[in-house]
N, CA, C and O atoms as CSV, one atom per row, in Angstrom:
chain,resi,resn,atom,element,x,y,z
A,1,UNK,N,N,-28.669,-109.603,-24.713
A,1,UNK,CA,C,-27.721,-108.937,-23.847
A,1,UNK,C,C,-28.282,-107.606,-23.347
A,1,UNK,O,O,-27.939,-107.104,-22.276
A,2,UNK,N,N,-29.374,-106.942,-24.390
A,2,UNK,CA,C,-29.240,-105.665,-23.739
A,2,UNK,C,C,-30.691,-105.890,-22.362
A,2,UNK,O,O,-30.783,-105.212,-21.338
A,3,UNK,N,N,-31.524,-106.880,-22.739
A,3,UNK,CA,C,-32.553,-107.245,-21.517
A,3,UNK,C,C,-31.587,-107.164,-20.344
A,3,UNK,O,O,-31.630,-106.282,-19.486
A,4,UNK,N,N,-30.650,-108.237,-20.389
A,4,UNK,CA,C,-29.864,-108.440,-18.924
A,4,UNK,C,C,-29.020,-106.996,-18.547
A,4,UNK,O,O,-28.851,-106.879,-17.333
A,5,UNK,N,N,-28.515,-105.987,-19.288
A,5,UNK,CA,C,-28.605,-104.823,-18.883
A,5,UNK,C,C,-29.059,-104.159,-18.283
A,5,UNK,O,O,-28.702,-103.785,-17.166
A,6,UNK,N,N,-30.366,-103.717,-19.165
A,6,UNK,CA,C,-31.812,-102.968,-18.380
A,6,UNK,C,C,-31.659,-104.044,-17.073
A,6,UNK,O,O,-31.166,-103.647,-16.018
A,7,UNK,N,N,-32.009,-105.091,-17.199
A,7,UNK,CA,C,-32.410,-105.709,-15.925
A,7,UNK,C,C,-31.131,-105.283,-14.781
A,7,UNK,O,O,-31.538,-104.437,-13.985
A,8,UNK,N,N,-30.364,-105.503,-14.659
A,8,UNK,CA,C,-29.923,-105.470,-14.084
A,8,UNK,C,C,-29.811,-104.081,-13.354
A,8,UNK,O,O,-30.099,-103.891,-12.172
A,9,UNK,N,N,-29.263,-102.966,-14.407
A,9,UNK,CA,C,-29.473,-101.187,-14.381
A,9,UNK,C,C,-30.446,-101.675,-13.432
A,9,UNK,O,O,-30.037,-101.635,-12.272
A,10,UNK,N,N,-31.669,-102.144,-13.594
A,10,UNK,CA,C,-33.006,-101.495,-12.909
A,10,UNK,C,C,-32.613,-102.005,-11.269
A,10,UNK,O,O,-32.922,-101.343,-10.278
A,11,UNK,N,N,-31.897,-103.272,-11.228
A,11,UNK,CA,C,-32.095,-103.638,-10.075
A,11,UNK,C,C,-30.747,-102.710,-9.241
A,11,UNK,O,O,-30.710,-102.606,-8.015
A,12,UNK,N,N,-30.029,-102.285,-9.879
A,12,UNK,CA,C,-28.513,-101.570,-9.044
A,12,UNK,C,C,-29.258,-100.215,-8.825
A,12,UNK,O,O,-28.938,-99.583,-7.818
A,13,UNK,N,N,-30.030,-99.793,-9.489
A,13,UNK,CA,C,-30.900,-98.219,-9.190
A,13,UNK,C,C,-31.942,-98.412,-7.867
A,13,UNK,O,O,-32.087,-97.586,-6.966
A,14,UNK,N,N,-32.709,-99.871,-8.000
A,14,UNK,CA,C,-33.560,-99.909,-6.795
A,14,UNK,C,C,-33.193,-100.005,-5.586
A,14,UNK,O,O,-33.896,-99.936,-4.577
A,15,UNK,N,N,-31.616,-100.234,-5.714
A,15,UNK,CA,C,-30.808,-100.318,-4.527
A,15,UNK,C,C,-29.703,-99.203,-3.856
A,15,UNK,O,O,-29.131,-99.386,-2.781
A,16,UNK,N,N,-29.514,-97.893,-4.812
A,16,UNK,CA,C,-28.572,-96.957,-5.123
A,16,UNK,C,C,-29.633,-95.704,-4.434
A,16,UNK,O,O,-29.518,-94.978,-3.447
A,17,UNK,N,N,-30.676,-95.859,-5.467
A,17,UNK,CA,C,-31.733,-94.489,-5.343
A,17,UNK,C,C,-32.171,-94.249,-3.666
A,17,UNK,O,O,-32.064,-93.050,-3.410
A,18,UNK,N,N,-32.534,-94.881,-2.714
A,18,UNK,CA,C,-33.167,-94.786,-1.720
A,18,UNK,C,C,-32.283,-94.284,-0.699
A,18,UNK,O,O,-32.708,-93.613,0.242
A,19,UNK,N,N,-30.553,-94.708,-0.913
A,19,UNK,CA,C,-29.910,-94.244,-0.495
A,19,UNK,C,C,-29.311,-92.891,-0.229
A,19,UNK,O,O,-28.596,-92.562,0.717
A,20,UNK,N,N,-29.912,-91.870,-1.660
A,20,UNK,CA,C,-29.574,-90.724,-2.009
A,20,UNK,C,C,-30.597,-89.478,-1.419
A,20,UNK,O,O,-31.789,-89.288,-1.661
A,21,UNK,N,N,-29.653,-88.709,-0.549
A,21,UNK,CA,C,-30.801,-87.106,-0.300
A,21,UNK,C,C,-31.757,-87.810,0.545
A,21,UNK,O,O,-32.829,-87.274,0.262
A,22,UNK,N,N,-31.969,-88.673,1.390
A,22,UNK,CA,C,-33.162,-88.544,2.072
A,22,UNK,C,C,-34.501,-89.191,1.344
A,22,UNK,O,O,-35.596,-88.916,1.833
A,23,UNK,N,N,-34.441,-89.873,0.417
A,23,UNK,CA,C,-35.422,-90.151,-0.737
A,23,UNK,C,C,-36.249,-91.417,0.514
A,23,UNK,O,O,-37.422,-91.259,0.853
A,24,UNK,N,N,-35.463,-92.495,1.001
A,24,UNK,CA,C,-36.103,-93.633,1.680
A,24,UNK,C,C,-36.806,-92.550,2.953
A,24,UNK,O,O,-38.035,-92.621,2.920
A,25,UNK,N,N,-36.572,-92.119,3.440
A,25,UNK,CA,C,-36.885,-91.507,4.710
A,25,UNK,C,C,-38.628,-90.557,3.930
A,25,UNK,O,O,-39.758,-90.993,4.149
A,26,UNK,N,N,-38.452,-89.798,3.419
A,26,UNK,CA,C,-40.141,-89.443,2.474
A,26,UNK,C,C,-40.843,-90.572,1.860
A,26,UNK,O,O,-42.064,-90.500,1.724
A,27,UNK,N,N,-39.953,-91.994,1.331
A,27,UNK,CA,C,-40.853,-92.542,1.018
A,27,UNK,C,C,-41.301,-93.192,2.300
A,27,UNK,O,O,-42.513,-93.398,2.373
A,28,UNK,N,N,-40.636,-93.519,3.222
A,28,UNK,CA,C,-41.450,-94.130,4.465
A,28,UNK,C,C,-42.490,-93.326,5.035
A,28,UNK,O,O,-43.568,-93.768,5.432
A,29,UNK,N,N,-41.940,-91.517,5.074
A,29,UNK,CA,C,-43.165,-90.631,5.683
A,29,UNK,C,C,-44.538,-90.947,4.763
A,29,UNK,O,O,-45.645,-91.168,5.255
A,30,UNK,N,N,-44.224,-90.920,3.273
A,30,UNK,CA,C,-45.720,-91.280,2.582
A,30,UNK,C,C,-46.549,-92.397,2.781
A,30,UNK,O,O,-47.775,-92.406,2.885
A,31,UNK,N,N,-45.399,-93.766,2.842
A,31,UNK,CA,C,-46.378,-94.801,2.655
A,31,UNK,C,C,-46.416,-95.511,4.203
A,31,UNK,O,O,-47.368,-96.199,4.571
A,32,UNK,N,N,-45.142,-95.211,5.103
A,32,UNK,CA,C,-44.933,-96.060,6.432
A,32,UNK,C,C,-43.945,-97.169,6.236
A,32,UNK,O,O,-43.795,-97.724,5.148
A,33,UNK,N,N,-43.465,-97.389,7.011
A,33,UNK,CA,C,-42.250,-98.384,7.447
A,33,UNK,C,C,-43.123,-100.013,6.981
A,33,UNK,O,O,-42.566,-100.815,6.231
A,34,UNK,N,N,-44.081,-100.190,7.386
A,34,UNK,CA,C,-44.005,-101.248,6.963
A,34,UNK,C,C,-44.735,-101.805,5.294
A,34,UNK,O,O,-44.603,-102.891,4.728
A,35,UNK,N,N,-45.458,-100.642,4.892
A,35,UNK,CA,C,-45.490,-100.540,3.669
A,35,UNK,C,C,-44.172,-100.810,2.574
A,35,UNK,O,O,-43.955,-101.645,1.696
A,36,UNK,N,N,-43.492,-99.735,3.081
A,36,UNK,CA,C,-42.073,-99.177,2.563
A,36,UNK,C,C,-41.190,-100.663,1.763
A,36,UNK,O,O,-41.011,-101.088,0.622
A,37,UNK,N,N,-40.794,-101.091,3.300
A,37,UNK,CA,C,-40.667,-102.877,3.328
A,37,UNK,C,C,-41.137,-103.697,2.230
A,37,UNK,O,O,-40.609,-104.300,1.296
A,38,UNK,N,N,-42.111,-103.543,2.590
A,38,UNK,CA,C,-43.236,-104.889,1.702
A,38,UNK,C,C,-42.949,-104.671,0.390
A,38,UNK,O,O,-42.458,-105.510,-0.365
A,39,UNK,N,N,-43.345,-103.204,0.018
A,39,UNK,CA,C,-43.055,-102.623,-1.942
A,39,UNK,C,C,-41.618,-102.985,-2.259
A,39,UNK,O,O,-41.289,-103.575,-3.288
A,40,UNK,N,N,-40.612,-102.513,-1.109
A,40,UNK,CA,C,-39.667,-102.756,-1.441
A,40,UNK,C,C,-38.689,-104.410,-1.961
A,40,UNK,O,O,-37.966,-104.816,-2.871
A,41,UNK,N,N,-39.336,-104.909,-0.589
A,41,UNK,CA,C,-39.294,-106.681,-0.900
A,41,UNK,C,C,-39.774,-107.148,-2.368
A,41,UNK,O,O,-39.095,-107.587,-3.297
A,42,UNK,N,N,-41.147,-106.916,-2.282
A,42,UNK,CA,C,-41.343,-107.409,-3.464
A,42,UNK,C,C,-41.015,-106.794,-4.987
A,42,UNK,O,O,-41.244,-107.510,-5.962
A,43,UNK,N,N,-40.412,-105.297,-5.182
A,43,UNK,CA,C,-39.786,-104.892,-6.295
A,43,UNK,C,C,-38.056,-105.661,-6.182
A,43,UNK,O,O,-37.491,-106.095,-7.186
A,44,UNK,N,N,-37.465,-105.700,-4.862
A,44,UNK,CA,C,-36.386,-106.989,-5.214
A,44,UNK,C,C,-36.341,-107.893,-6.078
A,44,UNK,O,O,-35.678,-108.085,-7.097
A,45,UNK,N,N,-37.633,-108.759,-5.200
A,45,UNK,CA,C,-37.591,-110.448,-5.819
A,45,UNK,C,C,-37.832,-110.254,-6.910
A,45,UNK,O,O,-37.245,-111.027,-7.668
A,46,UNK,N,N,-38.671,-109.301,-7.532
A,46,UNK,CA,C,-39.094,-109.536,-9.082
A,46,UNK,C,C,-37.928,-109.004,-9.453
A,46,UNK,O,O,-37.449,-109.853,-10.206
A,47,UNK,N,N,-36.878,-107.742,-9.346
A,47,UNK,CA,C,-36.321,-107.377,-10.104
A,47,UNK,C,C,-34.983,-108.579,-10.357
A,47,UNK,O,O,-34.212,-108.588,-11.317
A,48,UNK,N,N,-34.997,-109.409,-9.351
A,48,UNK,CA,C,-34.069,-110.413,-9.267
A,48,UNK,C,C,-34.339,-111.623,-9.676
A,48,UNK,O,O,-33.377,-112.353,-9.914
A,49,UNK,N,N,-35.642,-112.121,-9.855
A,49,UNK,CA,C,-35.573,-112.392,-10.829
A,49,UNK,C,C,-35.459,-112.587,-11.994
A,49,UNK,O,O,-35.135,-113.639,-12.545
A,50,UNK,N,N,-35.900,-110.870,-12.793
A,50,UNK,CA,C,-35.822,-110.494,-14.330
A,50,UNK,C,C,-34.753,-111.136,-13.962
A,50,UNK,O,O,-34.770,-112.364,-14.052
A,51,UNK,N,N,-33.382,-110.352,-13.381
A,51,UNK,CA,C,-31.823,-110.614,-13.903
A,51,UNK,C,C,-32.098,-112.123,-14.036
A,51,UNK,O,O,-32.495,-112.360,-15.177
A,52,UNK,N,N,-32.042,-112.985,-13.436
A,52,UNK,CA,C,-31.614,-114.382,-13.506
A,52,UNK,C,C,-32.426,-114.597,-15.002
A,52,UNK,O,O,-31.550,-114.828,-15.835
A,53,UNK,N,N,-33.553,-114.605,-15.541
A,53,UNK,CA,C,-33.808,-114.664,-16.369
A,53,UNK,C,C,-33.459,-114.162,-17.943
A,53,UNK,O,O,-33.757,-114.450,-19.102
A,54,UNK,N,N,-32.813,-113.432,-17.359
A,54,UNK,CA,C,-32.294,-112.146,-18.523
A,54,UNK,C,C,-30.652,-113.491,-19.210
A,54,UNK,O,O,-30.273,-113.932,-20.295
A,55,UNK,N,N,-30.098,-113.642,-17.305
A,55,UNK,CA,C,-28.886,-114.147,-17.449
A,55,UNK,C,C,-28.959,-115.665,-18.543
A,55,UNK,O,O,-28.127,-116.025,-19.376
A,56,UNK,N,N,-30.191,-116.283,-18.176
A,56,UNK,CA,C,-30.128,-117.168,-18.590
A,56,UNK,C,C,-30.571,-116.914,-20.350
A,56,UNK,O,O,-30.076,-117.587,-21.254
A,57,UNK,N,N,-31.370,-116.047,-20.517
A,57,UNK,CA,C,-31.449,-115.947,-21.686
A,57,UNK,C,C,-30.329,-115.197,-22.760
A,57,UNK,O,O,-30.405,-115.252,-23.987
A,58,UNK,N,N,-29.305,-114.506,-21.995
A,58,UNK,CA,C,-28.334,-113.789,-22.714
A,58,UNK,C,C,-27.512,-114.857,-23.622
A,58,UNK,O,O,-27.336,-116.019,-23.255
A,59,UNK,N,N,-27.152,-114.465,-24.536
A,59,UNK,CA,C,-26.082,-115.060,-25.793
A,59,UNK,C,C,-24.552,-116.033,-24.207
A,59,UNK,O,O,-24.232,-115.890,-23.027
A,60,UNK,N,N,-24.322,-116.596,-24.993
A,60,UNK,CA,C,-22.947,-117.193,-23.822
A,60,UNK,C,C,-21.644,-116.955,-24.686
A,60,UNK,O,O,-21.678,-116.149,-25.616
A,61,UNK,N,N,-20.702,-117.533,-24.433
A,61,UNK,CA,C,-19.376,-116.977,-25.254
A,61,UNK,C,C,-18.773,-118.124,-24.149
A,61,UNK,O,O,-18.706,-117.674,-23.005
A,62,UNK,N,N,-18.270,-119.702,-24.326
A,62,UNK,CA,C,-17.178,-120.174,-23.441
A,62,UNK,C,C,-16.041,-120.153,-23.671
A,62,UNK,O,O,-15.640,-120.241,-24.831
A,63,UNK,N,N,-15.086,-120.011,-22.470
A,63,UNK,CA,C,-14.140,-119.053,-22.885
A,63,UNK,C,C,-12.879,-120.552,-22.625
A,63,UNK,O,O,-11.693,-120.593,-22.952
A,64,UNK,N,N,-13.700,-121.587,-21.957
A,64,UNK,CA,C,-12.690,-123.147,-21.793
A,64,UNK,C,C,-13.750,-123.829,-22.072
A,64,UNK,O,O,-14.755,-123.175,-22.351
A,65,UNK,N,N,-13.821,-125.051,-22.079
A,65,UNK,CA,C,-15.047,-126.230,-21.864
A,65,UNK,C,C,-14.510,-126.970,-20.935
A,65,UNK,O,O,-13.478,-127.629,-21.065
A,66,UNK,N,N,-15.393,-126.866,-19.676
A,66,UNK,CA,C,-14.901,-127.672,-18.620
A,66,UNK,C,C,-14.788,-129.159,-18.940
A,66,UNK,O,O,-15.232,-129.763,-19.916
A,67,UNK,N,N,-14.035,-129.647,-17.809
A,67,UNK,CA,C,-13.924,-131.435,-18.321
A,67,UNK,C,C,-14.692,-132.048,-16.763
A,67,UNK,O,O,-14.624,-131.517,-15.654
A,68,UNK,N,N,-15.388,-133.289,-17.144
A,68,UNK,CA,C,-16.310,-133.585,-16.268
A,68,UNK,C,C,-15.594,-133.522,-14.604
A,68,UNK,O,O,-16.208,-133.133,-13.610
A,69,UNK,N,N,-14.317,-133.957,-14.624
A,69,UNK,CA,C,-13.702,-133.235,-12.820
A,69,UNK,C,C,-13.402,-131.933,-12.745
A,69,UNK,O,O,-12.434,-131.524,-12.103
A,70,UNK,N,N,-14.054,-131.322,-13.271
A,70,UNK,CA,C,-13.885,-130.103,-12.687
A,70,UNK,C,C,-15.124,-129.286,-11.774
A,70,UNK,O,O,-15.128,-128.325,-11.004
A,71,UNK,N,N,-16.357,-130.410,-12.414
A,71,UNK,CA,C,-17.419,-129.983,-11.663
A,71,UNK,C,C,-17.187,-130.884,-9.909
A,71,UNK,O,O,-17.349,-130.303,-8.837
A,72,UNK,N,N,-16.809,-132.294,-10.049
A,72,UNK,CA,C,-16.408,-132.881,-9.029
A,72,UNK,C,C,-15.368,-132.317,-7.718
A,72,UNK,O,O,-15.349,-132.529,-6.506
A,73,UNK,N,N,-14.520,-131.479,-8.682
A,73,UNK,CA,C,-13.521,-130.871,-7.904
A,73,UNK,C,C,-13.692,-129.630,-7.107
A,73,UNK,O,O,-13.037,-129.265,-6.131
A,74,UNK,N,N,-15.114,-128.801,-7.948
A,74,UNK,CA,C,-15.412,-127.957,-7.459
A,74,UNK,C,C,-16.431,-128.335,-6.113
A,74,UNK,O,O,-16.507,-127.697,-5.063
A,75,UNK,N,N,-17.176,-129.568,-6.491
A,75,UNK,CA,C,-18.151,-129.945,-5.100
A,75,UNK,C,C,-17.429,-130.216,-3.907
A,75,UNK,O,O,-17.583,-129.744,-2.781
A,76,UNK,N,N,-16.456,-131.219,-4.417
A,76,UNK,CA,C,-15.544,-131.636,-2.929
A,76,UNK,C,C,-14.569,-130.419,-2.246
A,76,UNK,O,O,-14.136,-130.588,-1.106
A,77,UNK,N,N,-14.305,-129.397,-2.876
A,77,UNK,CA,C,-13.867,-127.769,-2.129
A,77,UNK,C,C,-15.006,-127.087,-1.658
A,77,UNK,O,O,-14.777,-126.071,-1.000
A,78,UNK,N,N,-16.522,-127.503,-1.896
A,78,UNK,CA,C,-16.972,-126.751,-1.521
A,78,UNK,C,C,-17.728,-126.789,0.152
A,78,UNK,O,O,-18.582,-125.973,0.501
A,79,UNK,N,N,-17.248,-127.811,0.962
A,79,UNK,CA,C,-17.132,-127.810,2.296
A,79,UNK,C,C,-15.846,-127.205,3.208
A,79,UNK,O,O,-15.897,-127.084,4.432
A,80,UNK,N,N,-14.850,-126.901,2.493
A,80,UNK,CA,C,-13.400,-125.930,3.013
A,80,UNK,C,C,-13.831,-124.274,2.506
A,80,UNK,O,O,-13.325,-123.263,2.993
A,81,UNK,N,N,-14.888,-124.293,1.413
A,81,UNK,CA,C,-15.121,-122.959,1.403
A,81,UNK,C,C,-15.933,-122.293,2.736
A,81,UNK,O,O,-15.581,-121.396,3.502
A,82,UNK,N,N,-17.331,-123.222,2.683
A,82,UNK,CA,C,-18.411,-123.079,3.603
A,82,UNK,C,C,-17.502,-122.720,5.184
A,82,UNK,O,O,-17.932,-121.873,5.967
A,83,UNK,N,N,-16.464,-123.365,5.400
A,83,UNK,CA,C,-15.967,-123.600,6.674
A,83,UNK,C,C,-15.044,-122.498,6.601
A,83,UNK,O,O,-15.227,-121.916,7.671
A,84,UNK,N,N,-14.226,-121.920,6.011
A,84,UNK,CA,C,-13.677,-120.306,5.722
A,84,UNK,C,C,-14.072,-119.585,5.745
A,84,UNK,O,O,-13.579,-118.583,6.261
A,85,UNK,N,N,-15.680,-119.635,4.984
A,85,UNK,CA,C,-16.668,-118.648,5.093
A,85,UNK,C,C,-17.053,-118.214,6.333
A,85,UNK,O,O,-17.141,-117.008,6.564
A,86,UNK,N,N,-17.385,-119.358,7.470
A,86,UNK,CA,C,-17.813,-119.215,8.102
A,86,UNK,C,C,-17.089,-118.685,9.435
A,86,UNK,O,O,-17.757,-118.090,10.281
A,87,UNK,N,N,-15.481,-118.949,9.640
A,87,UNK,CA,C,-14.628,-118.539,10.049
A,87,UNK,C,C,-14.379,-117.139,10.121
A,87,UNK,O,O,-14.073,-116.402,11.058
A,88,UNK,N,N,-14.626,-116.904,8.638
A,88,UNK,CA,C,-14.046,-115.107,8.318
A,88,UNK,C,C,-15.525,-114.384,9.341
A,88,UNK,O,O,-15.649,-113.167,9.471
């Protein structure tokens, strides 16, 4: 649990920090816009990955045990979602 923490902390900071005081705007003057990008892309994907990894490795706790239609029930709603979604 506490990996998927850190992980996560790290990834809500890589997304929080750049926003604050002008910080993205110096790091683009140092490295350039399309530098900036690229470091940035790729500290995402990895940091998004840790999480998924973290997630999957964290302890679980179920709180129901689904029954096999509920996964069915959830597939066949999930073309009225897509179409709401896409509406809104």
């Amino acid at each position: 649990m506490i990996q998927f923490l850190v992980a996560l902390s790290a990834f809500l900071i890589l997304h929080v920090v750049p926003t604050r005081a002008g910080i993205r705007g110096r790091l683009v003057a140092m490295m350039g816009e399309t530098a900036y990008r690229a470091i940035y892309s790729l500290l995402s994907l990895a940091l998004i990955a840790w999480v998924i990894v973290a997630t999957l490795q964290a302890p679980r706790l179920d709180l129901w045990y689904p029954k096999a239609w509920h996964f069915t029930f959830a597939i066949l709603l999930m073309p009225w979602s897509v179409a709401l979604l896409r509406a809104a």
